[in-house]
N, C-alpha and C positions, 0 to 999 in steps of 0.2 A: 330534782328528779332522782328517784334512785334506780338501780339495776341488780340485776340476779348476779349475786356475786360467786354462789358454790351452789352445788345441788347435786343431790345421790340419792339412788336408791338403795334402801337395804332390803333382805331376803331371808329369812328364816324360818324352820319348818322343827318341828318337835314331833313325836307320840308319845302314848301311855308309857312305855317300855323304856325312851330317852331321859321321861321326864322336862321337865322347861330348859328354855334353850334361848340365849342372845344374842343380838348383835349387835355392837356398838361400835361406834365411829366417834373419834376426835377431828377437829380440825383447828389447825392454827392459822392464823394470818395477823395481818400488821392490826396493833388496834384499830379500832371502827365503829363507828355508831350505825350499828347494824339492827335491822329487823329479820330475824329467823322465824321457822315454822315448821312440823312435822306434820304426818298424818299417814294413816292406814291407807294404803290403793287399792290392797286385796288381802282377803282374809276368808279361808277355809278349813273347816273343822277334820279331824280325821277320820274315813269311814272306819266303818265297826270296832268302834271305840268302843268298851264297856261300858252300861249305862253310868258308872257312877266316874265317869271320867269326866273332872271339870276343862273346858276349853279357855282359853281366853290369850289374846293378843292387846298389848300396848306399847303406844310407840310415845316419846316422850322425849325433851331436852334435859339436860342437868342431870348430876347424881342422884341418885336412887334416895339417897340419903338426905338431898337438899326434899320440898314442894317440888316434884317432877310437873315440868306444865308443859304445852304443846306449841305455845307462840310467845318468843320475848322480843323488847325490843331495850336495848342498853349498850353501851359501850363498854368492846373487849376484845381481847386477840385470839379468845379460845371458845370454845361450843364442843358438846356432848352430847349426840345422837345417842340411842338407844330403841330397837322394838326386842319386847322380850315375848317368847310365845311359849304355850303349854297344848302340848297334843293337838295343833292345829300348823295350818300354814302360813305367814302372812307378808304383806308387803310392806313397807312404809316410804313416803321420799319426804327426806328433807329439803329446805335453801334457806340460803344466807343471802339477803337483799344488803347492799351498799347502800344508807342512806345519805349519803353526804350530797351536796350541792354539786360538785364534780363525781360525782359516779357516771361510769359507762356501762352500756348494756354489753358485757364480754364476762363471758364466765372463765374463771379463772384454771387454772390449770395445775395441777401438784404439779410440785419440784420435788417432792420426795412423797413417800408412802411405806407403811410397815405394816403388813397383816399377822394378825397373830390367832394363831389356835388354841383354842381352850379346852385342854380334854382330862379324863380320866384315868384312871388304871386299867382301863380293859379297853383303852385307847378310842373309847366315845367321845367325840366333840359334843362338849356343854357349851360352848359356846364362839363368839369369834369377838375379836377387837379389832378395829383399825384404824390408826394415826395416818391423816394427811397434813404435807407442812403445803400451802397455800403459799404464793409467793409473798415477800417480807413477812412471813412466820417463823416461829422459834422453830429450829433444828428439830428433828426427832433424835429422842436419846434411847437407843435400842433398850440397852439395857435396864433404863432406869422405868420403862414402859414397863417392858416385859415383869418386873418387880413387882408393879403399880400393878397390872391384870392380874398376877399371880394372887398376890395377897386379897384383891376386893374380890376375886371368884371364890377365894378360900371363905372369906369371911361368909357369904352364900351360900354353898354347899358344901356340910363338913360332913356328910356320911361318904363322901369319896375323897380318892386323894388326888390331887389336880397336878396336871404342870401343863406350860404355855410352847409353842413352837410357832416359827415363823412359817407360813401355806400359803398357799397359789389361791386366792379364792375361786379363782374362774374352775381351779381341778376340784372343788369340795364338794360335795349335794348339802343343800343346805337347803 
């Protein structure tokens, strides 16, 4: 029998003038033969957008870089949430299902958490990141995160100049 072993939602809102906007979540936990799954809950375009403004929201496991797909099922201690949105609003929830034979239905609880802010020079947030350590998951290494978002948001958008800061999500609009 398995059980809901993590589950979040993410929230992110873009327009024409911010340009696309993410939100990504890591989570660690002890390896597991786990079945994960994302998916959109809500999703709203922006009023009086110019007509030739494209919308679009996707929410998706794995790097950008790998086949992003919306449901795995494999053995690991790590998982990559992402919804990225463009001039619209949208929602997404993940979970991480426990398949083992001793799985309990308890959702687990971070032991630790790191949010991080992704903004630019005129101090617009392009985006967010957030590292949960899940209990028996690998530590979070501030620094070496912070590195890790810097660099792959660079790689992204390179007509601005970026840097990362640690933010309160609950104080952001997003």
């Amino acid at each position: 029998m398995s059980g809901i072993f993590y589950t979040e939602q993410l929230r992110q809102g873009s327009s024409p003038t911010t340009g696309p906007r993410s939100h990504t979540v890591e989570a660690y936990f002890p390896e597991l033969q786990v079945f994960a799954t994302i998916s959109l809950s809500m999703y709203r375009t922006v009023a009086f957008s110019p007509p030739t403004t494209f919308w679009n929201a996707e929410a998706y496991i794995g790097p950008a870089s790998s086949s992003p797909v919306n449901t795995v099922y494999l053995k690991t201690g790590h998982l990559t949430f992402t919804l990225e949105v463009q001039s619209a609003t949208a929602s997404a929830v993940f979970s991480i299902y426990d398949t083992a034979q001793a799985a309990r239905f308890e959702l687990a609880q971070p032991e630790d958490r790191l949010d991080l802010g992704i903004y630019d020079g005129l101090g617009n947030i392009v985006g967010t990141h957030s590292v949960v350590q899940l209990p028996g998951g690998a530590k979070i290494d501030e620094s070496a995160v912070r590195e890790q978002v810097l660099t792959g948001a660079k790689a992204r958008i390179v007509d601005r100049t970026l840097n990362v800061a640690v933010i309160d999500m609950e104080a952001i609009d997003t």
